[in-house]
C-alpha positions, 0 to 999 in steps of 0.5 A, spaced: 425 820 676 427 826 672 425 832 677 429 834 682 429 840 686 433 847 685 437 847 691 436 854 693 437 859 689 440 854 685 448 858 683 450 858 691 451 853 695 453 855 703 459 853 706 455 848 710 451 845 704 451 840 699 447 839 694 443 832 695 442 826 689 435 829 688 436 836 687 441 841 682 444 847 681 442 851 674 442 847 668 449 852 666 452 849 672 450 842 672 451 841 666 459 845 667 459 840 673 458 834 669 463 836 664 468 836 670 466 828 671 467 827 664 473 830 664 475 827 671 473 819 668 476 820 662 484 818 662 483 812 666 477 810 663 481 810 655 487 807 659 483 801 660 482 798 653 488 801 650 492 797 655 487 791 652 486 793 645 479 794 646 475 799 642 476 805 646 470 809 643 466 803 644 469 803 651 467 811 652 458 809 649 457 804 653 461 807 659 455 813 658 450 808 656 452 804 664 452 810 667 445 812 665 442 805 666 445 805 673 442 812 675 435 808 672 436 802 676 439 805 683 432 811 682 437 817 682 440 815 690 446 813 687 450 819 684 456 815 681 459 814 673 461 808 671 468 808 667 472 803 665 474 798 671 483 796 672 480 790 675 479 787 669 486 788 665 490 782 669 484 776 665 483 781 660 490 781 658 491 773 659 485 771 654 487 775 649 494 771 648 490 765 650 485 765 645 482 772 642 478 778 644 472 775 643 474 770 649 476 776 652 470 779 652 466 773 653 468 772 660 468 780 662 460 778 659 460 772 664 463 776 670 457 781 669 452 776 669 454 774 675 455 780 679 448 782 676 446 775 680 450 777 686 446 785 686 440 780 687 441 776 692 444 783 696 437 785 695 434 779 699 440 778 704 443 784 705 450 785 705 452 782 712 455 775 708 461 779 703 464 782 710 464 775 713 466 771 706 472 778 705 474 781 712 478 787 711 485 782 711 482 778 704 478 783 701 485 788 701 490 782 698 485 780 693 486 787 691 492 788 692 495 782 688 491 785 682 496 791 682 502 787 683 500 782 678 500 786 672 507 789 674 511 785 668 505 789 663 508 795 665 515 794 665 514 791 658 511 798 655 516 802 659 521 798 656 518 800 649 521 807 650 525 808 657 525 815 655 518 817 654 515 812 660 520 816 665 518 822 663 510 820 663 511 818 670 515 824 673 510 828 669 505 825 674 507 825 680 510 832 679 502 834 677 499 830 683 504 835 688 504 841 685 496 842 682 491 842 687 483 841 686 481 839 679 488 839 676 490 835 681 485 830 680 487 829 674 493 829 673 494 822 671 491 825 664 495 831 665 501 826 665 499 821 659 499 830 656 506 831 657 508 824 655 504 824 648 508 831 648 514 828 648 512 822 645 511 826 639 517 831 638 521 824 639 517 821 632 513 815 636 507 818 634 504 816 627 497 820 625 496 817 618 491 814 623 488 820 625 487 823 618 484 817 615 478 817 620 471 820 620 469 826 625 462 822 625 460 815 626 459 809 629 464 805 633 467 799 632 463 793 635 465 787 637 461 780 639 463 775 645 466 768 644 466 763 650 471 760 652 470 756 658 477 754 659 479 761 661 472 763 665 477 762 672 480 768 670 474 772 671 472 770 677 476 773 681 474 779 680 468 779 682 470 779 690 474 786 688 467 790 684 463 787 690 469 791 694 468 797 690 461 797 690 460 797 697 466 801 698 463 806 694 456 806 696 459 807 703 463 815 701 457 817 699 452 815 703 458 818 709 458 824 704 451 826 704 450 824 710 445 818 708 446 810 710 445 807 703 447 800 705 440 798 701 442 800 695 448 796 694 444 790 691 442 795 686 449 799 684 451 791 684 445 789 679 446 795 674 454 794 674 454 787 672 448 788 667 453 794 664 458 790 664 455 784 660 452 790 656 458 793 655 462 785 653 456 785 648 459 790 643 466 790 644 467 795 650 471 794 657 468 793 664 465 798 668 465 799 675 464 806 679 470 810 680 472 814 685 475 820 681 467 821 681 467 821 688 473 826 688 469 832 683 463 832 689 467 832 695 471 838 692 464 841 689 459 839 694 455 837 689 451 830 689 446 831 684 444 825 679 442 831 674 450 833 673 451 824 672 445 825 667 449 830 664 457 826 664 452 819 660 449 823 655 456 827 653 461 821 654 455 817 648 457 824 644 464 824 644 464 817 642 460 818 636 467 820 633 472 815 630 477 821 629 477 822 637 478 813 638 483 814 632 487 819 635 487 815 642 490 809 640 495 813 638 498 814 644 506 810 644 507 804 649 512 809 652 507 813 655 503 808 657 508 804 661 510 811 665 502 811 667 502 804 669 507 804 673 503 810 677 496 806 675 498 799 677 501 801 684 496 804 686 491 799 684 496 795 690 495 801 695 488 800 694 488 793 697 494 797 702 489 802 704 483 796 705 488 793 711 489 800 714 483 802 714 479 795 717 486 796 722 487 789 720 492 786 726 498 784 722 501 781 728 496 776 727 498 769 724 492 768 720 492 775 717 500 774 716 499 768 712 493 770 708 497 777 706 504 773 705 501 768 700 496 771 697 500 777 695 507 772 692 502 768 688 499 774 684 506 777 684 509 770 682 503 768 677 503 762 679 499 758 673 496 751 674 492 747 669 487 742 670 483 738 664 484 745 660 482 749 664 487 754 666 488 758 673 492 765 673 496 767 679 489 772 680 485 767 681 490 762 684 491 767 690 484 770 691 484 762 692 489 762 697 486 768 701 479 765 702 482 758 704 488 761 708 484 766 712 478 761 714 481 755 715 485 758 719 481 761 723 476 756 723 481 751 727 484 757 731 476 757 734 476 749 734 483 748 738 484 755 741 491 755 738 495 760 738 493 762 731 492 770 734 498 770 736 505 773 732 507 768 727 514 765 728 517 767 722 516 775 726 519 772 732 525 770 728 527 775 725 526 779 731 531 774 734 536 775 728 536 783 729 538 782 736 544 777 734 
């Protein structure tokens, strides 16, 4: 497992080449590459528990430690990092209100368990019955509503410090236009930089914190507590990793010109057992990112080697309580500016899912399975049943799979005209007319 082929003379690489998973550069520039995936994980990695209140050092081991076990589980074929996953905030976020963090962090261990499930059963079946169970139409509005859902988080931080959040937010979108290549990859940590900036010389940033942490030692842990009641709120977010396991199976396998298909039980089984591990000591969720995909498409570098790398520096970088300290420094103003570009994003994925599946919205049963899904999650529509509560997540991931299927399973049954343009469509276009 932990031989690979030098690619080449191991310093070039040709302009029709790549470097495959099982291969490396020289160990300098490998170990060069995998400081770029650090640093292209690294803001939204830490934004994820700031955003939640969790650990971020203990959030920075175990994304290390779960990257090094996904490499151990997926045998080197899979090259990706494991950082901290957005998809979680939403539950999260509601737990910790609710109850507590520990009930929080039990519920993230729970989802893990059950993704870890789920990669087993793919091992077996394979991967046919996700893509009829989440068409391109469900699979993107249960993406999407997770964004739009946590809207009112961001606009509560931004409201925190107006200044400073809208000054964060333009830095981001100014970085993202001007840089190109690695600058622009990570332009979101470029923008939270400029924010934290401003955020200092306007006196919102208190260093006692800083000063009063050591440079070495462990991080913070904390345990799980289940609280059964809130586990509905997870749920949900077990459609969106399975979406982010294949999707990203997927680039990698076009990218190096492999079909990986059967590795998606493996990546889903060393995702959810990361994640479990992760909740166990008070850390975040994990999840493969595609800012990683970002740094090998624009190094043509796959190899496994340079991810060994980013593991082993992200668990020594989080071995220093001062850089945990100096991150939770960062005021609610910078972080309600990166949210409004975060959030929104998270939501365009979901709109990106339509488009590329080229889902036909003139089509009723895709219409109705958007329309309702997405109000529900923006709406968060609450329901409790006997002490357990549904969000406006788990409720409208609810209503994608029903609306979706039930629709169409009647369109088949009756030959109703479920295919065709609904009639709210054909109402407004008469009202443009008039």
């Amino acid at each position: 497992m932990f031989r690979w082929t030098l690619h080449g003379d191991g310093r070039t690489i040709a302009p029709d080449a790549i470097v495959k998973p099982e291969e490396r550069l020289v160990w300098p520039l490998t170990i060069g590459i995998g400081a770029q995936h650090v640093i292209a994980m690294f803001g939204a990695t830490f934004l994820v528990p700031l955003l939640t209140g969790f650990p971020p050092s203990t959030t920075l081991l175990f994304s290390g430690i779960g990257t090094l076990l996904f490499l151990i589980i997926t045998q080197n074929k899979v090259p990706s990092y494991l950082g901290s996953s957005f998809a979680f905030i939403a539950p999260i976020t509601a737990s910790t209100q609710a109850d507590s963090m520990g009930a929080a962090l039990g519920g993230v261990m729970v989802t893990g368990l059950l993704l870890a499930a789920l990669g087993l059963l793919v091992s077996r079946v394979g991967t046919a019955w996700i893509r009829a169970l989440m068409p391109p139409v469900v699979m993107g509005s249960i993406v999407a509503l997770i964004g739009f859902n946590l809207a009112p988080t961001a606009y509560d931080n931004f409201q925190q410090s107006s200044v400073t959040a809208t000054i964060t937010l333009f830095a981001v979108v100014l970085c993202t236009a001007l840089f190109k290549g690695m600058l622009g990859r990570i332009s979101v940590l470029l923008g939270v930089l400029v924010g934290y900036l401003v955020a200092v010389l306007r006196g919102e940033v208190d260093f006692t914190p800083v000063a009063e942490a050591a440079w070495i030692g462990l991080p913070q842990f904390h345990h799980p507590e289940f609280n059964w009641a809130l586990l509905p709120m997870f749920l949900p977010v077990v459609l969106v990793l399975l979406a982010e396991n294949v999707g990203h199976v997927t680039s990698v396998g076009l990218m190096t010109g492999r079909n990986l298909d059967h590795m998606v039980g493996r990546t889903l089984a060393s995702d959810g057992l990361a994640t479990a591990l992760s909740a166990g000591f008070g850390g975040s969720a994990t999840t493969t990112y595609g800012e990683n995909i970002g740094v090998m498409s624009a190094t043509r570098v796959y190899s496994t080697a340079a991810y060994w790398v980013a593991g082993l520096a992200a668990i020594a970088l989080s071995l220093s309580p001062k850089i945990g300290a100096l991150i939770f420094t960062i005021p609610a103003g910078v972080l309600g500016g990166v949210t409004f570009v975060l959030y929104g994003l998270i939501g365009i994925v979901g709109v990106r899912m339509w488009v590329d599946g080229k889902v036909d919205f003139s089509k009723a049963k895709n219409q109705f399975t958007a329309g309702v899904a997405l109000v529900v999650g923006i709406a968060n529509v609450t329901w409790t049943v006997e002490g357990i509560t549904l969000t406006g997540i788990a409720l409208g991931s609810l209503a994608a799979l029903v609306i979706y299927h039930v629709m169409s399973g009647l369109g088949r049954l009756t030959g109703t005209d479920t295919e065709q343009a609904s009639a709210p469509e054909a109402g407004a276009g008469s009202a443009a007319r008039d």
